[in-house]
N, C-alpha and C positions, 0 to 999 in steps of 0.2 A: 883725525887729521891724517894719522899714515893709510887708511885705506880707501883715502880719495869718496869718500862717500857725498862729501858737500865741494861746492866749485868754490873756488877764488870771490867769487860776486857774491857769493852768499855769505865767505868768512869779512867779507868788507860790511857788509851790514851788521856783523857781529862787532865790529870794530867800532862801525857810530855807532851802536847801541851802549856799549863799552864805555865809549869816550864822555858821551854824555854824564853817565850816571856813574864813572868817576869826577868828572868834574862836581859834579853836586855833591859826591860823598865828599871830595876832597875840598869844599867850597872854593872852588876855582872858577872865576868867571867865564859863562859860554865863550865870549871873544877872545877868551886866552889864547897862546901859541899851545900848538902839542907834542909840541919839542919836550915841553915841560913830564907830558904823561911818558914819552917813550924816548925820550933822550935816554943815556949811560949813566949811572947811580953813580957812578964817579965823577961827575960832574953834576952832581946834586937836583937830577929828575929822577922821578919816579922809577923808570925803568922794565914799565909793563912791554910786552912784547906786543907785536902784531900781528895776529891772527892769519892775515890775508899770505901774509910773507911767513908767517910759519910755518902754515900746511904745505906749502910746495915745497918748503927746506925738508918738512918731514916727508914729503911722497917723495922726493930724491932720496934721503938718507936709506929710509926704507926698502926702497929698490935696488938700492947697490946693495947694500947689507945682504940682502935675501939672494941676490945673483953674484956674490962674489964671497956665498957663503961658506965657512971650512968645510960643515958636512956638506958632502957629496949628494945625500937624497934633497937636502933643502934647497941645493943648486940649481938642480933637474928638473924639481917643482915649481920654483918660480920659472926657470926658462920654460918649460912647459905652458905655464897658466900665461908668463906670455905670447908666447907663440900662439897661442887658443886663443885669444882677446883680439889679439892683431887680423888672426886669419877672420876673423868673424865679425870685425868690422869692416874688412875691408871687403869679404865676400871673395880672399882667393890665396894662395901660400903668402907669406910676408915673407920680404927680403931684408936682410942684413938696413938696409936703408931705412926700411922702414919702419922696423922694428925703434932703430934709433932713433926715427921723426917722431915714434906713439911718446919712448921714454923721454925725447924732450918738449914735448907739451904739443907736439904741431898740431893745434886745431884749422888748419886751412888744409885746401889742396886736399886729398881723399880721406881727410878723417873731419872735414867737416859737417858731415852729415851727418855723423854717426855722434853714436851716442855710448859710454859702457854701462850696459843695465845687465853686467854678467855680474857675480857674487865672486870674488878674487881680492887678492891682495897683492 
């Protein structure tokens, strides 16, 4: 999940994959709510997490961590590897803007065509 290998649509298919064959382990009727699977344990659901909504908590967490990191080389690396990803999907230097459109998801407007099939984290 933190190195964005799989998209959003795919960890959703994890998720009804998930949901199902919890409910059968847990013999919970398919027509249940799923309040019950990922509702807060303090309130007496299960409290399994979401896959789909974890990977992007985890591609943000990861991203800050690694660009707002103490060491100075681990800093430089990820600003570098971003700055590399960006320039090369866009096919020209990334700006300050842009940069910030890739770290918050922008798939529209010039990054929708592209694709990241670089090896990075």
């Amino acid at each position: 999940m933190r190195t964005g290998q799989f998209k959003k649509t795919e960890w959703e298919q994890v998720d009804c994959m998930l949901q199902k064959e919890l409910k059968t382990t847990l013999s919970i009727p398919d027509g249940a709510a799923n309040e019950y699977l990922y509702g807060h344990r303090k309130h007496g659901c299960v409290g399994i997490p979401i896959a789909s909504e974890e990977s992007e908590l985890n591609l943000v967490d990861t991203a800050f961590k690694l660009l707002t990191s103490k060491d100075e080389f681990v800093q430089q690396l990820a600003e570098s590897h971003l700055m590399r990803t960006v320039r090369q999907l866009l096919h020209a230097e990334p700006s300050d803007a842009n940069l910030g459109d890739f770290m918050s998801g922008d798939i529209e407007g010039r990054f929708a065509t592209s694709t990241n099939k670089l090896s990075n984290t």
